[in-house]
Structures are given as C-alpha cells and as structure tokens.
N, CA, C and O atoms as CSV, one atom per row, in Angstrom:
chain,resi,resn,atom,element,x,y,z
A,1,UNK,N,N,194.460,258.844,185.712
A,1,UNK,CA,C,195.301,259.310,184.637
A,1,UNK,C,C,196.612,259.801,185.249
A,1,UNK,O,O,196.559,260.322,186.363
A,2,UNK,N,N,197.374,259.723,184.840
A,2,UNK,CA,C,198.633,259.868,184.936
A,2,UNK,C,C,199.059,260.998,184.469
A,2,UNK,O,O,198.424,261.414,183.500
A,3,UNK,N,N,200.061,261.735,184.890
A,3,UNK,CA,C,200.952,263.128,184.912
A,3,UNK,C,C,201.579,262.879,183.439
A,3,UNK,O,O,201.548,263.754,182.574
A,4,UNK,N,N,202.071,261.777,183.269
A,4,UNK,CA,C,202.574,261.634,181.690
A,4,UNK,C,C,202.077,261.407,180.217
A,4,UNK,O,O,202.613,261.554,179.119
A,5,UNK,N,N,200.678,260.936,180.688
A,5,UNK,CA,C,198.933,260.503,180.082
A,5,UNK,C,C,198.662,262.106,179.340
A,5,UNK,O,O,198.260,262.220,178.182
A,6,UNK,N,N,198.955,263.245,180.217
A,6,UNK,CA,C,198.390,264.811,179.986
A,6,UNK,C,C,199.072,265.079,178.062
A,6,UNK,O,O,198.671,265.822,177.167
A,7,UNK,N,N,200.068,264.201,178.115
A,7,UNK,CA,C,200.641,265.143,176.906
A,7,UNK,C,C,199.992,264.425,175.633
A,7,UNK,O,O,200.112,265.027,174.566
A,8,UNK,N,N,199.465,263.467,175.632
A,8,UNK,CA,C,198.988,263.388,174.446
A,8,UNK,C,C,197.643,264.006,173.949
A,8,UNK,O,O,197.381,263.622,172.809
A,9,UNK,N,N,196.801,264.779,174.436
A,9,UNK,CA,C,196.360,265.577,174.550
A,9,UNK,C,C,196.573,267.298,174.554
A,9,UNK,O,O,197.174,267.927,175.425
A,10,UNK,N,N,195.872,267.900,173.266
A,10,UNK,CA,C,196.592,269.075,172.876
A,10,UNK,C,C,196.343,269.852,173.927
A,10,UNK,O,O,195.417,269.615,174.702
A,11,UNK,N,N,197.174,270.887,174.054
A,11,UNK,CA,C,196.741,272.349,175.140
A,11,UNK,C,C,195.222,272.491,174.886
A,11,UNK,O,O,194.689,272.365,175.989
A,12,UNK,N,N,194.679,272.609,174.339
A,12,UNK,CA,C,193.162,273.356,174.080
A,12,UNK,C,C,192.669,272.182,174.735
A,12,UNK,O,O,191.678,272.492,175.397
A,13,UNK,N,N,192.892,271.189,174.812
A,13,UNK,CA,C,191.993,269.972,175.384
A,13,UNK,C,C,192.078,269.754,177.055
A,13,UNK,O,O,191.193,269.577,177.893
A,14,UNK,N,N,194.025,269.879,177.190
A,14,UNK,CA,C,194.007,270.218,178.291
A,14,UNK,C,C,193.078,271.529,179.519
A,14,UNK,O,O,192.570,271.533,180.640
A,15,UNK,N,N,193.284,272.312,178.569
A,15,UNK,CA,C,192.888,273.533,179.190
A,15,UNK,C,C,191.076,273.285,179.598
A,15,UNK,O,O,190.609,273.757,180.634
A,16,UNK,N,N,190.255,272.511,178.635
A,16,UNK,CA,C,188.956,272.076,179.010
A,16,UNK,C,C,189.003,271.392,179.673
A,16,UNK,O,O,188.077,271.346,180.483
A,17,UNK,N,N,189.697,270.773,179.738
A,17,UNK,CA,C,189.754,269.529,181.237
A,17,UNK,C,C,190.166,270.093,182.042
A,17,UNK,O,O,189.936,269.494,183.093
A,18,UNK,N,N,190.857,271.257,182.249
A,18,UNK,CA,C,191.464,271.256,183.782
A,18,UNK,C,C,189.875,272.654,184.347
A,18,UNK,O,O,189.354,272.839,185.447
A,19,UNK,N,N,189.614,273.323,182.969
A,19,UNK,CA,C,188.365,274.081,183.614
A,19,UNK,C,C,187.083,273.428,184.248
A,19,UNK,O,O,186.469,273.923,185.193
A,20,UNK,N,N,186.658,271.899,183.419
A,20,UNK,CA,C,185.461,271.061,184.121
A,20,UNK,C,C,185.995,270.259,185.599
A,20,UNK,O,O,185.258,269.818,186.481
A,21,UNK,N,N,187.861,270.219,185.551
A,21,UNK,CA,C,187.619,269.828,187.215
A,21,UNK,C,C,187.534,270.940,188.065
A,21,UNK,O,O,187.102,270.734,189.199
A,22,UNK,N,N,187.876,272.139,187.728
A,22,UNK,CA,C,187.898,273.513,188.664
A,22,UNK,C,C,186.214,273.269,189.022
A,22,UNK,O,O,185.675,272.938,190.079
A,23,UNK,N,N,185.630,273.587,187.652
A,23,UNK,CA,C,184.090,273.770,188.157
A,23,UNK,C,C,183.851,272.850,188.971
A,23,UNK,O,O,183.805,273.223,190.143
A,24,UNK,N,N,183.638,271.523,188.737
A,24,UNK,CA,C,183.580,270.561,189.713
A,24,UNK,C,C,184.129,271.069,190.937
A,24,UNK,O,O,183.427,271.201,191.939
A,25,UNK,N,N,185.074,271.295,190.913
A,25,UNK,CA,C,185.723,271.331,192.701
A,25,UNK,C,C,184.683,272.483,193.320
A,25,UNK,O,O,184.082,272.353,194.387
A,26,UNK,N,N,184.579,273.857,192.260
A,26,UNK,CA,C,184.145,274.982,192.913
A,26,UNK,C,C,182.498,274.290,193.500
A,26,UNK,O,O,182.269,274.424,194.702
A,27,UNK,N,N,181.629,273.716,192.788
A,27,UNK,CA,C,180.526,272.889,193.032
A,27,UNK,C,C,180.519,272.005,194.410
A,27,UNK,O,O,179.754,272.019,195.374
A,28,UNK,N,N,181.466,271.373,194.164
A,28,UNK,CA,C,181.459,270.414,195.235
A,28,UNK,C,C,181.444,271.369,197.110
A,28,UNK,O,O,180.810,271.021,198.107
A,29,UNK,N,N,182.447,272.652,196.935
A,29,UNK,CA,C,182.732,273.526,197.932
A,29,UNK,C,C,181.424,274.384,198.156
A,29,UNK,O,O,181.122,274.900,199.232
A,30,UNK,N,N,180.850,274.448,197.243
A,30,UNK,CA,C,179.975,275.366,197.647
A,30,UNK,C,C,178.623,274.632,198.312
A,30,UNK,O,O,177.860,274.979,199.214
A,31,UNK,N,N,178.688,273.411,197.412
A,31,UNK,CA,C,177.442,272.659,197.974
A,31,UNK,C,C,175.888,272.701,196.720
A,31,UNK,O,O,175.955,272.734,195.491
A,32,UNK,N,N,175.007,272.689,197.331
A,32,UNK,CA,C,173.367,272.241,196.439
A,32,UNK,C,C,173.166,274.404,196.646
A,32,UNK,O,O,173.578,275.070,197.596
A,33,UNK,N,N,172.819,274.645,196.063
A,33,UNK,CA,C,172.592,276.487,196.012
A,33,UNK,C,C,171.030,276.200,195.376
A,33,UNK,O,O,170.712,275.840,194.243
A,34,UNK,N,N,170.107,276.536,196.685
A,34,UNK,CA,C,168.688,276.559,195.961
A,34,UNK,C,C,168.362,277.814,194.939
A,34,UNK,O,O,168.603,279.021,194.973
A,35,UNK,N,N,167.696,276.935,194.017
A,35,UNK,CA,C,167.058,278.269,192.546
A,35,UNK,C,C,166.663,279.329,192.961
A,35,UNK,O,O,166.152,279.390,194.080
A,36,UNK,N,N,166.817,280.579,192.059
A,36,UNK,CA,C,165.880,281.226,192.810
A,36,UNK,C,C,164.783,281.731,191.678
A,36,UNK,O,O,165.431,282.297,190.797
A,37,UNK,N,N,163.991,281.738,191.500
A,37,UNK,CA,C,163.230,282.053,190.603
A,37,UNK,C,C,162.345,283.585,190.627
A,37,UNK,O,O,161.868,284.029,191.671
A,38,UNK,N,N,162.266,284.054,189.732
A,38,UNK,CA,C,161.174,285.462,189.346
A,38,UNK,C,C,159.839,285.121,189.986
A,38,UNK,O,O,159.016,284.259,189.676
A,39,UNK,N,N,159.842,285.999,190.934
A,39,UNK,CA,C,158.664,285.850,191.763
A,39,UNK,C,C,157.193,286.317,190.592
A,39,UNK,O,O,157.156,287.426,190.059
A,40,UNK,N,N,156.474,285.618,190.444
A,40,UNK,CA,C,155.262,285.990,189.890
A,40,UNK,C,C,154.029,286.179,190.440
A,40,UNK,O,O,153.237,286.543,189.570
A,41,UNK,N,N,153.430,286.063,191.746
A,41,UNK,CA,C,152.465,286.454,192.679
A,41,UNK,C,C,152.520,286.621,193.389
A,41,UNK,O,O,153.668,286.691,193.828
A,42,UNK,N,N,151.511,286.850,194.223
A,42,UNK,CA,C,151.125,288.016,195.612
A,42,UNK,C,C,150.856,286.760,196.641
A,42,UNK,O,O,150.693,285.560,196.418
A,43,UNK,N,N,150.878,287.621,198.013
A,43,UNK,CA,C,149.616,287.081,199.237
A,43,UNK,C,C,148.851,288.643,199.707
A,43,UNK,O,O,149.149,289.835,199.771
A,44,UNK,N,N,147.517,287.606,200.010
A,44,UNK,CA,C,147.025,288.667,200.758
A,44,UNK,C,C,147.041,288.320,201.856
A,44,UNK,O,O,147.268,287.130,202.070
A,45,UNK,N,N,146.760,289.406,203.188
A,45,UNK,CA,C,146.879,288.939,204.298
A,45,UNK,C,C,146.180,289.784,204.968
A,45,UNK,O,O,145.552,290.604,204.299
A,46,UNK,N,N,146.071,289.849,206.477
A,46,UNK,CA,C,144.980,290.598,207.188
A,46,UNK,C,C,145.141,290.260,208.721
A,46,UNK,O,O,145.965,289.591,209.346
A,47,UNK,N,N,143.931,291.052,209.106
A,47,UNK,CA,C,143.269,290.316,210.645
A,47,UNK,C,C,142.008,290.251,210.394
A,47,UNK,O,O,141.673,290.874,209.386
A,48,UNK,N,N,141.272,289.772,210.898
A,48,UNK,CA,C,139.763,289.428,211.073
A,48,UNK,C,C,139.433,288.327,212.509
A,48,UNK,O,O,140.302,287.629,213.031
A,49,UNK,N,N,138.117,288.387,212.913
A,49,UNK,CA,C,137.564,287.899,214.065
A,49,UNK,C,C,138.591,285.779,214.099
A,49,UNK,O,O,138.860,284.941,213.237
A,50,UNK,N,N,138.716,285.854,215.137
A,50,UNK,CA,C,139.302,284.428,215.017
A,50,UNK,C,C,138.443,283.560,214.349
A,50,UNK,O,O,137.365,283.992,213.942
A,51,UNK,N,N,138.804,282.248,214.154
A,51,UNK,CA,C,137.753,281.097,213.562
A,51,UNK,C,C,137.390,281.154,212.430
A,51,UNK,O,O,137.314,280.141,211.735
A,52,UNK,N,N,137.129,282.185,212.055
A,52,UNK,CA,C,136.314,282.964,210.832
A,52,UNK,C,C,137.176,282.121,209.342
A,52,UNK,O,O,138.307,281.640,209.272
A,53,UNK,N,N,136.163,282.214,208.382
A,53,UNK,CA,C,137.287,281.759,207.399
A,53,UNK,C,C,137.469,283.140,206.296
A,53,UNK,O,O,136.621,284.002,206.525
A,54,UNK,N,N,138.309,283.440,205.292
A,54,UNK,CA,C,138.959,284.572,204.598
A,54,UNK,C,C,138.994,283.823,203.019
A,54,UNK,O,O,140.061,283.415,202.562
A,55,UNK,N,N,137.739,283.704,202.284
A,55,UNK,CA,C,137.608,283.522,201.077
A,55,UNK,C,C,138.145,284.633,199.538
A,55,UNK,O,O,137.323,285.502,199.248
A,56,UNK,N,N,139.449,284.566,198.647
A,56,UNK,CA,C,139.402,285.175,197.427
A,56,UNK,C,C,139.582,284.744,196.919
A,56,UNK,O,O,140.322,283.761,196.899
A,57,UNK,N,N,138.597,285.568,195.675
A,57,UNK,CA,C,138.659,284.900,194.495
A,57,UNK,C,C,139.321,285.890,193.544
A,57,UNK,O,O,139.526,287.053,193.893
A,58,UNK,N,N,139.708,285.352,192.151
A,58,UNK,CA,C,140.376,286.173,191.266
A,58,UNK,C,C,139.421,286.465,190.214
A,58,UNK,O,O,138.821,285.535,189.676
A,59,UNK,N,N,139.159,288.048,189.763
A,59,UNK,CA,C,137.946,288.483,189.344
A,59,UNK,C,C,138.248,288.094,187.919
A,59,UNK,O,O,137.335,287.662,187.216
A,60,UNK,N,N,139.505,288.225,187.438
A,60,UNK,CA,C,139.748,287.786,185.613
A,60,UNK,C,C,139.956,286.365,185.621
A,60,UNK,O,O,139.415,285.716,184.726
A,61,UNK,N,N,140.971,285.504,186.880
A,61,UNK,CA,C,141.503,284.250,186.738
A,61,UNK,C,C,140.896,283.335,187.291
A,61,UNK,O,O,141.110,282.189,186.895
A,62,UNK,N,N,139.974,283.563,188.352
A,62,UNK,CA,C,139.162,282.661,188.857
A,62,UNK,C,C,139.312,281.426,190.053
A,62,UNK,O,O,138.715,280.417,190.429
A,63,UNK,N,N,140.174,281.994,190.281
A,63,UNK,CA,C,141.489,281.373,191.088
A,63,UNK,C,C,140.495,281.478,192.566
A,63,UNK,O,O,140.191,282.658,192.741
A,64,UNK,N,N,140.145,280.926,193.226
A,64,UNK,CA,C,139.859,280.660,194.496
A,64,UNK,C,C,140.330,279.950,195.798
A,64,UNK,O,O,140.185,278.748,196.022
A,65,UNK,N,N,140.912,280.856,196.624
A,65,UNK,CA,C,141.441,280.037,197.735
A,65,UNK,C,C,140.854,280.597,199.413
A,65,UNK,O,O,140.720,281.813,199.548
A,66,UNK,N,N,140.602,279.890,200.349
A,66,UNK,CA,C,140.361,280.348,201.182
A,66,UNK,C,C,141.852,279.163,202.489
A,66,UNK,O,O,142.681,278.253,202.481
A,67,UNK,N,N,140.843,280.695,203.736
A,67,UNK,CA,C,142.232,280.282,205.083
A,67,UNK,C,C,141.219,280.726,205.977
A,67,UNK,O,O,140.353,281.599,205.911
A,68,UNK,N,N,141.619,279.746,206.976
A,68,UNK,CA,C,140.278,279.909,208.598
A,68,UNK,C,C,141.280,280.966,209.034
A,68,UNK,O,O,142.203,281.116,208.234
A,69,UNK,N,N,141.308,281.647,209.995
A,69,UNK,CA,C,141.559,283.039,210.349
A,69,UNK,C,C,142.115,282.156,211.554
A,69,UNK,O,O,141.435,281.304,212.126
A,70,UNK,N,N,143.255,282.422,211.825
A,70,UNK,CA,C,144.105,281.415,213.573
A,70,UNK,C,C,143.260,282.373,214.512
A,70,UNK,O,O,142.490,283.327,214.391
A,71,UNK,N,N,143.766,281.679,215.409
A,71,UNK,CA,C,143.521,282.049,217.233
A,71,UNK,C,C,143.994,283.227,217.265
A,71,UNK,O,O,143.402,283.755,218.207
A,72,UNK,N,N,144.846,284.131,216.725
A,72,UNK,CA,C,145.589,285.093,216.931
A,72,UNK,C,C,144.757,286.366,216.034
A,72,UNK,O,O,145.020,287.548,216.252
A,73,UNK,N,N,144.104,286.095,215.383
A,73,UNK,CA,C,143.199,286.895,214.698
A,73,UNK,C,C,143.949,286.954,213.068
A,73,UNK,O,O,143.404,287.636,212.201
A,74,UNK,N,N,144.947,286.349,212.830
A,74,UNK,CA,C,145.584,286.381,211.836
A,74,UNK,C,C,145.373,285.512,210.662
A,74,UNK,O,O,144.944,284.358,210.654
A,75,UNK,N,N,145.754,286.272,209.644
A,75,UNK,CA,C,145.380,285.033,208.275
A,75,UNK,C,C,146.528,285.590,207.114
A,75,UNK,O,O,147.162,286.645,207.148
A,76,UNK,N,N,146.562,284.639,206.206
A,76,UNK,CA,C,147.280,284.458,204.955
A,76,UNK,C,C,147.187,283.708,203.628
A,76,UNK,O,O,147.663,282.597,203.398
A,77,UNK,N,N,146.746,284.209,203.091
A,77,UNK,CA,C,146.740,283.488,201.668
A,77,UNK,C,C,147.827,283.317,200.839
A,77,UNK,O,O,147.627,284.234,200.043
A,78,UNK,N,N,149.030,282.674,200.408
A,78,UNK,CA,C,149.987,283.314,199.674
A,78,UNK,C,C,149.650,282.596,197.952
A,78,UNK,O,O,148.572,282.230,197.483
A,79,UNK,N,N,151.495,282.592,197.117
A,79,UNK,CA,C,151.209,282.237,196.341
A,79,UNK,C,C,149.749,282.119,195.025
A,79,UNK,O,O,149.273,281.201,194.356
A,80,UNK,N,N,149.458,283.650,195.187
A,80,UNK,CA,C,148.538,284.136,194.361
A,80,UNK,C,C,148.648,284.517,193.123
A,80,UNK,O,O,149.297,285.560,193.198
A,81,UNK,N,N,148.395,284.298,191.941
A,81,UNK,CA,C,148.471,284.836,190.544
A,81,UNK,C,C,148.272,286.525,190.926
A,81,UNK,O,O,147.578,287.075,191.781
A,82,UNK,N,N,148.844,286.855,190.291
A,82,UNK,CA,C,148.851,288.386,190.088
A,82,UNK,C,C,147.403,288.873,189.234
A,82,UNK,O,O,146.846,288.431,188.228
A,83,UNK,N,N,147.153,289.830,190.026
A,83,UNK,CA,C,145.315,290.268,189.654
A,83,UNK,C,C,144.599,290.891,189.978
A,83,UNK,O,O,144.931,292.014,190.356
A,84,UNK,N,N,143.915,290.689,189.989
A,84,UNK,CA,C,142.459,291.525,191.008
A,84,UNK,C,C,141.555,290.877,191.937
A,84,UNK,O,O,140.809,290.154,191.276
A,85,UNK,N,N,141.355,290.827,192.858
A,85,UNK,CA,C,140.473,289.812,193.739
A,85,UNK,C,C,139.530,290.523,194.555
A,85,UNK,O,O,139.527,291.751,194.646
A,86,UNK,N,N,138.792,289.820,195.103
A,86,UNK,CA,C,137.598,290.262,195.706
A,86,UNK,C,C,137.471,289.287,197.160
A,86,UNK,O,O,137.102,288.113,197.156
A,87,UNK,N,N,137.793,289.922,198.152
A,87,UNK,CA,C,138.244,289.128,199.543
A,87,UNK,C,C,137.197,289.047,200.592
A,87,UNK,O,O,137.101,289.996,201.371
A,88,UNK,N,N,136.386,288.011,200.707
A,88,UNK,CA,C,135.177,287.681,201.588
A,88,UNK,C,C,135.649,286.942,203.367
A,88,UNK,O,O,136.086,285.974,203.989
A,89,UNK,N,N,135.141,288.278,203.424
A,89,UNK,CA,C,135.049,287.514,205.537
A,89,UNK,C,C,133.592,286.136,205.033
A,89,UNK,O,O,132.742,286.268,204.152
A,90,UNK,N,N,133.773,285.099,205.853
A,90,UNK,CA,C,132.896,284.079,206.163
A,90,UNK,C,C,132.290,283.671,207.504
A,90,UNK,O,O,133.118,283.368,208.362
A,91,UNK,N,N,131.292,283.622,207.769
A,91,UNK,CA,C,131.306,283.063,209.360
A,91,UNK,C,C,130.098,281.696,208.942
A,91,UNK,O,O,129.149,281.972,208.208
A,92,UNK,N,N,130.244,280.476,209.409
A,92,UNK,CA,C,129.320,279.465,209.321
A,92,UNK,C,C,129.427,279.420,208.147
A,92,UNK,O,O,128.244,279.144,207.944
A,93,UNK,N,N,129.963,279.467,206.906
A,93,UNK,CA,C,129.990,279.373,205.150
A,93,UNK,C,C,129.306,280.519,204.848
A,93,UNK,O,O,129.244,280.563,203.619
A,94,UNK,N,N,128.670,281.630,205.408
A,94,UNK,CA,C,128.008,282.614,204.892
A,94,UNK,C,C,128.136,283.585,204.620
A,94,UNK,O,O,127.588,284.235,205.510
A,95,UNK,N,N,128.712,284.524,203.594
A,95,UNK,CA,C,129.326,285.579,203.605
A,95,UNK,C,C,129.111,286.654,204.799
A,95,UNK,O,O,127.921,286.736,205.102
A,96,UNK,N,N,129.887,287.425,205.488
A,96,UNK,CA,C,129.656,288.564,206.605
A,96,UNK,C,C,130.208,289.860,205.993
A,96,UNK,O,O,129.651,290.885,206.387
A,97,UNK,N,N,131.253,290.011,205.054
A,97,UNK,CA,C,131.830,291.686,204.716
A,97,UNK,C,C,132.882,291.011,203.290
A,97,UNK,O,O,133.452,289.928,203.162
A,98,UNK,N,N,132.824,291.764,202.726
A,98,UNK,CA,C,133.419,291.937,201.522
A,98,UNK,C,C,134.158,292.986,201.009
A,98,UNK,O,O,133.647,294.103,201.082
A,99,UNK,N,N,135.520,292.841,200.383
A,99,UNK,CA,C,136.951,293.930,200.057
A,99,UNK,C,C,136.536,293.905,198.586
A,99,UNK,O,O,136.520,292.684,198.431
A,100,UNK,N,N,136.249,294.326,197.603
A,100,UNK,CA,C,136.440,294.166,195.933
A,100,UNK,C,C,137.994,295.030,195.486
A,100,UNK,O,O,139.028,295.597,195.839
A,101,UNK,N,N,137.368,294.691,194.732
A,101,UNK,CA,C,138.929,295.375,193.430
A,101,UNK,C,C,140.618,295.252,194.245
A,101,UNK,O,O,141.568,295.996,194.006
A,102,UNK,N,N,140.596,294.179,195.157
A,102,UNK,CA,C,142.164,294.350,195.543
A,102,UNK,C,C,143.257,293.644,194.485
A,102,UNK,O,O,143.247,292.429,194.291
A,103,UNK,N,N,144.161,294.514,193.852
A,103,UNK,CA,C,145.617,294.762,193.323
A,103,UNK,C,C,146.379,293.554,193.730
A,103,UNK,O,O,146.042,293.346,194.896
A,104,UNK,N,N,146.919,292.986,193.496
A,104,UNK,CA,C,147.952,291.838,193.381
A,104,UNK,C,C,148.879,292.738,192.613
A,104,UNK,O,O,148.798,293.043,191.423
A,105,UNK,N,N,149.885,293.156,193.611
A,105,UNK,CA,C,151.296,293.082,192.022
A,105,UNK,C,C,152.616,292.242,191.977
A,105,UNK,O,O,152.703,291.198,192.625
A,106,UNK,N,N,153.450,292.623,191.350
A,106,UNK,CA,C,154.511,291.397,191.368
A,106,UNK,C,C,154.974,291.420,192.665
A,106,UNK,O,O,154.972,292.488,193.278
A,107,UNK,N,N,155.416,290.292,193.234
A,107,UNK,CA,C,156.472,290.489,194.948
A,107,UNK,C,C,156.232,291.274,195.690
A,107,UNK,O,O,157.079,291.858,196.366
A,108,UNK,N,N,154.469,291.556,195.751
A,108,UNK,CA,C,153.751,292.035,197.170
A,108,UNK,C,C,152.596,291.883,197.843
A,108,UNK,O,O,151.816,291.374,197.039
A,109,UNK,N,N,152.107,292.030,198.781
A,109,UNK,CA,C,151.559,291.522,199.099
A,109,UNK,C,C,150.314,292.796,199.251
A,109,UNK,O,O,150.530,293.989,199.038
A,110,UNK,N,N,149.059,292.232,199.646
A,110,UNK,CA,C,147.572,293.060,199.732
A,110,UNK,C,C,147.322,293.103,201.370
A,110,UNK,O,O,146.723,292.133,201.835
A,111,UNK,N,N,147.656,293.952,202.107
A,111,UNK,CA,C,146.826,293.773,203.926
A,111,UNK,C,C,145.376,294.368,203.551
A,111,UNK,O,O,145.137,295.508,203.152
A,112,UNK,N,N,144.236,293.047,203.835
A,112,UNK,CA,C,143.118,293.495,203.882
A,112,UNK,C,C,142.557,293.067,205.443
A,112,UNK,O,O,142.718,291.937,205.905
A,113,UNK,N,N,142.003,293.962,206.026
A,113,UNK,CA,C,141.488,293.851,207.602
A,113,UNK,C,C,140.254,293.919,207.456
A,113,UNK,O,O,139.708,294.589,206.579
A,114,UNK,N,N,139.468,292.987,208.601
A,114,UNK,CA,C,138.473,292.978,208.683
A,114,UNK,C,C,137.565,293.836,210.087
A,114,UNK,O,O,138.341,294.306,210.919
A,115,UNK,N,N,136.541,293.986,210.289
A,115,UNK,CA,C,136.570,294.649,211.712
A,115,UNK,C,C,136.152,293.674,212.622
A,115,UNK,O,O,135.336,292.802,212.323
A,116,UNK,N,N,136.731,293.795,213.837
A,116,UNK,CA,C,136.563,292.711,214.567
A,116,UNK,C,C,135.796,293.437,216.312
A,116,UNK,O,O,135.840,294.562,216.810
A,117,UNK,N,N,135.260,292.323,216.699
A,117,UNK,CA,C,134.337,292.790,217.870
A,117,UNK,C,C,135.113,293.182,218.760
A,117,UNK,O,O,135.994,292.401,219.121
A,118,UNK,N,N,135.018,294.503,219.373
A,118,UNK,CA,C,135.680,295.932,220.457
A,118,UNK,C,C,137.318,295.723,219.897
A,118,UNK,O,O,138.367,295.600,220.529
A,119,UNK,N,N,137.110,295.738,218.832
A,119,UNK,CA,C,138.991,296.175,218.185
A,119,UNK,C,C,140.069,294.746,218.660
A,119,UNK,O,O,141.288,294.893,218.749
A,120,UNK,N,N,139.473,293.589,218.893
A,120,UNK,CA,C,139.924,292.318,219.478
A,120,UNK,C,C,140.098,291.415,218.424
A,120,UNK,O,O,139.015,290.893,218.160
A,121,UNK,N,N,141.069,290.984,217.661
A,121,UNK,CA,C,140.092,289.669,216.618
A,121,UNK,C,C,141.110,288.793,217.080
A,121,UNK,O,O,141.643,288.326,216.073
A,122,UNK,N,N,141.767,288.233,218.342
A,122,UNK,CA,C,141.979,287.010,218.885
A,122,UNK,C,C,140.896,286.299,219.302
A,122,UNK,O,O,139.807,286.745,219.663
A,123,UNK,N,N,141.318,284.973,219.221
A,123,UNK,CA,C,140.082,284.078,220.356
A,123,UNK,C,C,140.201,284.722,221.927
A,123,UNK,O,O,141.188,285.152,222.525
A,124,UNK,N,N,138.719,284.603,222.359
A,124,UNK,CA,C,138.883,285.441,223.809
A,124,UNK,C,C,138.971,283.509,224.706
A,124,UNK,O,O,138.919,282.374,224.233
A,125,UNK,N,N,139.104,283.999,225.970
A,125,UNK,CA,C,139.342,282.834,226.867
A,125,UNK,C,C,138.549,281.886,226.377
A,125,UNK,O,O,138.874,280.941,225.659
A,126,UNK,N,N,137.012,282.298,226.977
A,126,UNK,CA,C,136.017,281.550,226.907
A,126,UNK,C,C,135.525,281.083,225.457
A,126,UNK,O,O,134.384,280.794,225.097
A,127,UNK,N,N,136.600,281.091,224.806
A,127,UNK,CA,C,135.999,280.297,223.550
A,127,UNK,C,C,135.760,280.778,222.427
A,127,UNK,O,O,135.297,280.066,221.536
C-alpha cells in the first residue's frame, strides 16, 4: 500500500490499522511468551530407602500414582489434584509404612519421609 492509498480511508480506520501493525511489530519483538496458567495441584515428595517404590492415592478423587524412590534416596510425585492422600512406602509390591490424611493445597507441595536403614536412604555400594 502506498503513502497516498492511506487517505481514502477515514482517521478511525487509519488509526486501527496503524494499532494492529504496532501490535504485530510489538509480537514479533518479543517473540512466542509461554502461558502461564493457575496452578491447580500439588506434589508430594520425600526420602525413603532407595529402590523402594512411593504409592498415593487420593482418598475423595481416587487418583493413583506411584514413583520408584532413585539411587539418591529421593522421590517425587508431581502434578497432583488438590486433596487428601494417603502415601504408601512399597518394597517387592507389598506395602512396608503408610502416611494417611496428607493435605494437598493449591501451589504446594506435601514432604512425606520415610525411615530409612541407620538414617541412610541412598543406594549403599554393594547394591
């Protein structure tokens, strides 16, 4: 379009056109801006004996997820509905210790620990 093209077009029209190329330009400068969305659930998290797996469930929602416990003695569940859960140590699929009534609230998280053999819950050398 042309510089001389602008006038047949009223001011009010102009003025929308010259605001959708601003936005455009400001877009283009800034780049892709990831969403951010209203956080709506929890993780729980912990230590417990390595290997081990870290089963919860959600006592109203029913929601079940489990995580093998790393080498480091560490674990994480995230992305949890907000709730109440009930958090099972496992060893061989068999339950070993159990957390009830743990709190989920919005954008936090639950540390539930387990006890681990002489205050250690890494993998030791030998295995």
């Amino acid at each position: 379009m042309l510089m001389n093209d602008w006038k047949c077009f009223s001011p009010a029209t102009r003025g929308r056109m010259l605001a959708a190329v601003a936005a455009a330009g400001f877009a283009a400068v800034l780049g892709p801006m990831p969403a951010q969305a209203q956080e709506t659930g929890g993780s729980i998290f912990g230590w417990a004996p390595a290997g081990q797996t870290v089963t919860v469930k959600g006592v109203t929602s029913g929601t079940r997820r489990h995580a093998k416990v790393k080498d480091s003695g560490q674990y994480s569940i995230g992305r949890l509905p907000l709730g109440i859960y009930t958090v099972t140590l496992e060893k061989d699929g068999k339950p070993v210790d159990t957390r009830s009534n743990i709190s989920l609230k919005v954008g936090r998280g639950a540390e539930v620990d387990f006890a681990c053999p002489n205050d250690h819950c890494e993998k030791s050398e030998e295995g």
